[in-house]
MITI-22359 format. One record per residue (C-alpha): residue in one letter; y, z, x. Coordinates in steps of 0.25 Angstrom, whole numbers, plus 2048, in hexadecimal, padded with zeros to 3 digits. Layout:
N
AYZX;...
end
This chain:
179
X0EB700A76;X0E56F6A6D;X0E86E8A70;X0EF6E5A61;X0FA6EEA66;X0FD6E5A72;X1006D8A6B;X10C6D3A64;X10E6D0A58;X1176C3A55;X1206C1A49;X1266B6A43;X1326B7A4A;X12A6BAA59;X1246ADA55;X1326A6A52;X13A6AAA5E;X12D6A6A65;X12F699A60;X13D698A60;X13C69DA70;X131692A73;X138686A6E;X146688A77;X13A689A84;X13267EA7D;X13E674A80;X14067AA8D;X133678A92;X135669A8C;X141668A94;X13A66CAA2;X12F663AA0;X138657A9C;X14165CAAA;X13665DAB3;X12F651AAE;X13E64AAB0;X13F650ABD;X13364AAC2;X13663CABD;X14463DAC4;X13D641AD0;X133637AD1;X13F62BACE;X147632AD7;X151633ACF;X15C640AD1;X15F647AC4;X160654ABE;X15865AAB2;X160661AA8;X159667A9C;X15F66EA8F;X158673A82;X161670A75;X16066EA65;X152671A67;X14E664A72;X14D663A82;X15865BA88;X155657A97;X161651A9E;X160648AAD;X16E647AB2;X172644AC1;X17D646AC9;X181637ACC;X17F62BAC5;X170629ACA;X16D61BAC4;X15E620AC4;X15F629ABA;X168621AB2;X15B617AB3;X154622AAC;X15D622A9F;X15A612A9F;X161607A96;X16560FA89;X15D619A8C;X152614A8B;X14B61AA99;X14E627A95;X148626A88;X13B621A8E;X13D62DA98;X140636A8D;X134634A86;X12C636A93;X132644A94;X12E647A87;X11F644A8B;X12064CA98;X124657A8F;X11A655A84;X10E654A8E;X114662A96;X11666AA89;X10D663A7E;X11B663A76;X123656A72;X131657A78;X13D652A73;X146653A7D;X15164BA81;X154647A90;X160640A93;X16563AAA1;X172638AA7;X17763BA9A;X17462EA93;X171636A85;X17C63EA85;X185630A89;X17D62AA7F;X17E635A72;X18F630A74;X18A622A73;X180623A65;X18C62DA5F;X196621A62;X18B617A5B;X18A622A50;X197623A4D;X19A614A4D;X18E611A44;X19461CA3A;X1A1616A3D;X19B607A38;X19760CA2A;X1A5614A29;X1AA605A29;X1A0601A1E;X1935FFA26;X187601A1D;X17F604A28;X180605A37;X172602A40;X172606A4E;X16B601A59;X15E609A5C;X15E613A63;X153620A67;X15062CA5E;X159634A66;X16562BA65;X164628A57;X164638A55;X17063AA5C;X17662EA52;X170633A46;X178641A49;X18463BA4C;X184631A40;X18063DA38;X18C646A3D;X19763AA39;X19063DA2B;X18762EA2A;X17A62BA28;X171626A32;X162622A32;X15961EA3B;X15160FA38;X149606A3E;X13B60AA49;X13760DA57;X143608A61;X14B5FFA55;X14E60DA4F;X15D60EA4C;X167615A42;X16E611A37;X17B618A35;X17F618A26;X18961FA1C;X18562EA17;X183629A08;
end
């Protein structure tokens, strides 16, 4: 038997499915480097919680929730968020030094993102509700790169315009008419 006849040949589609298959295992591996870093952290804090991963719409989300009202992990979500930002960030480093790949996973704790995505729709729809009422343009507070997506989608599904001004932690959206 020649060794020719032992290997596989790879078509376009082998190679396809291939990396159509890796990319679903890609974000889980993400999603257990983010939860055993995460675990770690809690552990070290002392800090009860548990780790709830999930792969959708092509990004990892990493989920701390507890049974109680643990004032401790509520410290980690921090004034407007602004802790778990910082530890979201950090998560993504821990993943990017385990796998060599940039991760843009989105962890939330105690729900605050989900709580919050109800908040920045109400702020949507009030902004698109100013320049119903003759408003030129509407400027929102600034807000992080996550937040303004979830603004501009919902500005965008109420059939207005929004665009993103301004640099570094001033920028903000402005909410105008569809012209």
């Amino acid at each position: 038997m020649s060794l020719d006849s032992t290997e596989e040949t790879f078509t376009e589609s082998d190679e396809e499915r291939t990396t159509e298959s890796s990319a679903p295992s890609r974000l889980e591996e993400e999603g257990d480097v983010a939860a055993d870093y995460l675990e770690e952290l809690l552990d070290i804090a002392d800090i009860d919680g548990d780790i709830d991963i999930e792969v959708r719409n092509g990004r990892t989300y990493i989920s701390i929730v507890a049974d109680d009202d643990d004032p401790a992990l509520k410290a980690l979500v921090g004034r407007d968020g602004e802790v778990l930002e910082a530890l979201q960030e950090l998560t993504r480093l821990s993943v990017l030094s385990a796998t060599e790949n940039r991760s843009r996973l989105v962890l939330d704790i105690t729900g605050y993102r989900a709580e919050r995505g109800g908040d920045l729709r109400r702020i949507a729809e009030d902004a698109v509700e100013q320049v119903r009422e003759g408003a030129d343009r509407v400027a929102l507070a600034p807000m992080s790169a996550y937040e303004r997506k979830i603004v501009h989608d919902a500005v965008a599904e109420l059939g207005f315009v929004s665009e993103s001004e301004g640099e570094g932690s001033g920028r903000h959206i402005v909410v105008s008419a569809a012209e």
